[in-house]
C-alpha positions as CSV (number, residue, x, y, z in Angstrom):
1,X,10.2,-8.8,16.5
2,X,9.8,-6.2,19.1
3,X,5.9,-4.6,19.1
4,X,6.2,-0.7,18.1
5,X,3.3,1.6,18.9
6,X,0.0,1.3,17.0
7,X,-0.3,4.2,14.6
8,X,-4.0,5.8,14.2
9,X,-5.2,6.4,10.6
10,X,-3.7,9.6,10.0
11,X,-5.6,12.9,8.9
12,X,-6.3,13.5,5.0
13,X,-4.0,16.8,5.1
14,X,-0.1,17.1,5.1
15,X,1.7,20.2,7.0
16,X,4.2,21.5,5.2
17,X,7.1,23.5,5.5
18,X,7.2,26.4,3.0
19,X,10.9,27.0,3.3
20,X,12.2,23.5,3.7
21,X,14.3,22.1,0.8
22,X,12.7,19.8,-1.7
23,X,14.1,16.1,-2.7
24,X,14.4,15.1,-6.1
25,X,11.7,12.3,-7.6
26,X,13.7,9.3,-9.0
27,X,12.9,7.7,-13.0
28,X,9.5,5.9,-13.4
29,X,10.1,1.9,-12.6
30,X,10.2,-0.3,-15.3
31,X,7.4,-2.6,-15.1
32,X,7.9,-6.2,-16.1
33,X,5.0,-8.7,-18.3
34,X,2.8,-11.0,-15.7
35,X,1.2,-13.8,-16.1
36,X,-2.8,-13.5,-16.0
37,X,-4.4,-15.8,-13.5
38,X,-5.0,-19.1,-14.7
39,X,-7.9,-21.2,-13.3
40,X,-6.1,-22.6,-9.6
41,X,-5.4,-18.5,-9.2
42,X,-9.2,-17.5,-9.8
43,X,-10.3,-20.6,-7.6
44,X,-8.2,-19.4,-5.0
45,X,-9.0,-15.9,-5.1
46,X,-12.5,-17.3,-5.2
47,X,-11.8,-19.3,-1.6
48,X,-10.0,-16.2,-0.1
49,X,-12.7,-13.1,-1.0
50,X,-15.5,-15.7,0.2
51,X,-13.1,-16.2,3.5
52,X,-12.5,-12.8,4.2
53,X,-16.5,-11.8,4.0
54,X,-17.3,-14.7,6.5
55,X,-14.1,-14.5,8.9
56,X,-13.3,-10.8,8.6
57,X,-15.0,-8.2,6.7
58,X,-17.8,-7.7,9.3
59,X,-15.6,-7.6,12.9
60,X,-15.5,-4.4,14.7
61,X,-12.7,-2.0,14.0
62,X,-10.3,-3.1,17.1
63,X,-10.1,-6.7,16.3
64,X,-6.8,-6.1,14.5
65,X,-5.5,-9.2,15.9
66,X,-8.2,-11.8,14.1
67,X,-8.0,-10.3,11.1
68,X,-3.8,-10.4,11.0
69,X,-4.5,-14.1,11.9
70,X,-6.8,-14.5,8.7
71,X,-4.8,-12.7,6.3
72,X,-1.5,-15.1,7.9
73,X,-3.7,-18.2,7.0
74,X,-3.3,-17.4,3.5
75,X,0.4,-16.8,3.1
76,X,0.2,-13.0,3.9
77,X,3.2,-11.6,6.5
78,X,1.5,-9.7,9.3
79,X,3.7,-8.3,12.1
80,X,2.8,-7.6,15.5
81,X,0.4,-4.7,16.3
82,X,-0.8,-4.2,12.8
83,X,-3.8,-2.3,11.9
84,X,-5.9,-4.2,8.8
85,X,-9.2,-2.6,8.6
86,X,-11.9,-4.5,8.0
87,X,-13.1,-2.7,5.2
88,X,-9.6,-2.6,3.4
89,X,-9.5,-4.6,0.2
90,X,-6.6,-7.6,-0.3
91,X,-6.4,-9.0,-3.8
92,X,-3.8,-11.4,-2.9
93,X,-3.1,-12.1,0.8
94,X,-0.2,-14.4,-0.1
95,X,1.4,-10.7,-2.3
96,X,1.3,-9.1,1.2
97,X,3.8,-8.1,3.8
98,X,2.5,-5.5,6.9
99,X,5.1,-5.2,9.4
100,X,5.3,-4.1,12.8
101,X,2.9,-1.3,13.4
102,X,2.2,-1.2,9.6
103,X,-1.6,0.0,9.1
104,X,-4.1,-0.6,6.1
105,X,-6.9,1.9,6.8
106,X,-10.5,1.9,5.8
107,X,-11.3,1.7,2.4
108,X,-8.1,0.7,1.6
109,X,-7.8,-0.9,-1.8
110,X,-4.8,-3.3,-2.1
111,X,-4.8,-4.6,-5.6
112,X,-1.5,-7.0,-4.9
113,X,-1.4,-9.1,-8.3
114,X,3.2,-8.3,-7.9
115,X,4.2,-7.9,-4.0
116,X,3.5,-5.4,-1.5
117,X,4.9,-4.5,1.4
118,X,4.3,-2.2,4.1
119,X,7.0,-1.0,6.6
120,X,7.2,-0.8,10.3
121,X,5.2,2.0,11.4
122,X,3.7,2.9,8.0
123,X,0.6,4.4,7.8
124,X,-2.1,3.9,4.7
125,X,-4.6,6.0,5.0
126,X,-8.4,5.9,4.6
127,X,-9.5,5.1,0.6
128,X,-5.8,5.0,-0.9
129,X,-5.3,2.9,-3.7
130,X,-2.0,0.9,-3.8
131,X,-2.0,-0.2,-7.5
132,X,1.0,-3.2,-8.1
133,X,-0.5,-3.6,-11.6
134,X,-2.0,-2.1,-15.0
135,X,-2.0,-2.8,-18.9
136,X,0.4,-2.3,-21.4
137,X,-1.2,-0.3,-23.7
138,X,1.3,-0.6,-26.7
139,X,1.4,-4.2,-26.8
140,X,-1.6,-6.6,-28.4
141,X,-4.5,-7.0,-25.8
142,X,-3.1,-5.0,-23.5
143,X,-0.9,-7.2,-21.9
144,X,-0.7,-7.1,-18.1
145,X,2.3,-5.6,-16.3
146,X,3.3,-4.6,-12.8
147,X,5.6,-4.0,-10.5
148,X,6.2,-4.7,-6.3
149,X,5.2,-1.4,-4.3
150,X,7.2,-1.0,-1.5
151,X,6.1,1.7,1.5
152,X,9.1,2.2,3.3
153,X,9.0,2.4,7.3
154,X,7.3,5.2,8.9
155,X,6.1,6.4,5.7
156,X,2.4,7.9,5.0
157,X,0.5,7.6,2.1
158,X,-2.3,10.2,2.8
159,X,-6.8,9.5,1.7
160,X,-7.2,8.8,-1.2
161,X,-3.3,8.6,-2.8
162,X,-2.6,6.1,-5.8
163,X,0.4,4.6,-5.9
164,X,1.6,3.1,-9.5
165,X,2.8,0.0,-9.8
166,X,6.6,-0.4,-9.0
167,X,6.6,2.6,-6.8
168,X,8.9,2.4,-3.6
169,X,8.0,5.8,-1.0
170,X,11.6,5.1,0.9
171,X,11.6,5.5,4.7
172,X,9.9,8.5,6.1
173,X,8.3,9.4,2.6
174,X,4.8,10.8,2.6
175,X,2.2,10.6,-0.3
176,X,-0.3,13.6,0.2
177,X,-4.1,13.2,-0.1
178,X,-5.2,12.3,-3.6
179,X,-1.8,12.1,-4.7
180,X,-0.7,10.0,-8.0
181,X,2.7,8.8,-7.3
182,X,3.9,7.6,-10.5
183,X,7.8,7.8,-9.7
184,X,9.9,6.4,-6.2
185,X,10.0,8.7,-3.3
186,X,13.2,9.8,-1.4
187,X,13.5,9.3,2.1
188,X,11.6,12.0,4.4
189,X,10.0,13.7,0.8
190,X,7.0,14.8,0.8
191,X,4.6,14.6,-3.2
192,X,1.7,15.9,-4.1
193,X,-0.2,16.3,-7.2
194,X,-1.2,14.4,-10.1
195,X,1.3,13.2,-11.3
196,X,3.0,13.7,-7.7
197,X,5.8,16.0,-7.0
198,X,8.1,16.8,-4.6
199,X,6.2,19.6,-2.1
200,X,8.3,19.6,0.8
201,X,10.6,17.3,3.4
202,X,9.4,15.8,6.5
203,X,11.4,17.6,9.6
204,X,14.1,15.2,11.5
């Protein structure tokens, strides 16, 4: 796989276009029921948060490299020149997929119990929440449900966006800053808001 440029966090604001057309946001996903964690899950998340604090959590900023290689050591698919902070959060490395370029920013909170992937190029900014998994608050003891996230290539979820479990923000998407994406994103869209809607599209 060819190496693409490394992207920079990007800024907490979103230029927008006043006149530009605006997409269409698709359905909610349907989530499906998981599993909780059974004991060999917990032990294993144990053995990975304890790994990441020793091996990881503490390197300075550019070792982007060494952390890839720890998060590759438990089942997670790093590509080359991607940017894991070290003060992002994986739940489960082995639920994660950064390709190319792909960058999880500081304070990044990826709370991966159902897949997530991050495209070539895509940027996740400083703080943002990428949730894959809630409670189902209809059924009896709030059963737990989730969906994979998918951030399409050079897409940008902005500081501080959540992003719902299911969600896919298709190629060239953008999330603005404190966004609450409950819906897919068309390609080149721009959403903001709580809950997010369509504010503008990205220029060619």
């Amino acid at each position: 796989m060819s190496s693409s440029p490394i992207p920079r966090p990007a800024p907490a604001a979103v230029g927008l276009d006043p006149g530009a057309a605006v997409s269409p946001v698709a359905d909610r996903p349907k989530l499906t029921r998981i599993a909780p964690p059974n004991r060999r899950d917990k032990v294993r998340r144990l053995i990975w948060m304890l790994s990441w604090m020793v091996f990881a959590r503490w390197t300075p900023v550019p070792l982007h490299g060494w952390r890839g290689l720890v998060l590759r050591a438990f089942g997670a698919k790093i590509g080359p020149g991607a940017h894991i902070y070290p003060s992002a959060a994986v739940w489960a490395p082995w639920n994660l997929h950064v390709s190319d370029g792909g960058c999880l920013a500081e304070g990044v909170r990826c709370y991966n119990v159902a897949k997530i992937s991050v495209g070539r190029g895509a940027v996740v900014s400083q703080y943002a929440y990428l949730c894959s998994a809630s409670h189902d608050p209809h059924g009896q003891g709030f059963p737990l449900i989730g969906g994979p996230i998918v951030i399409g290539d050079d897409a940008w979820v902005a500081a501080e966006a959540f992003i719902s479990p299911g969600v896919m923000l298709e190629d060239r998407a953008v999330a603005a800053a404190r966004a609450v994406v409950v819906r897919h994103v068309p390609r080149a869209t721009i959403v903001g808001g709580n809950p997010a809607r369509p504010i503008g599209d990205r220029r060619p």
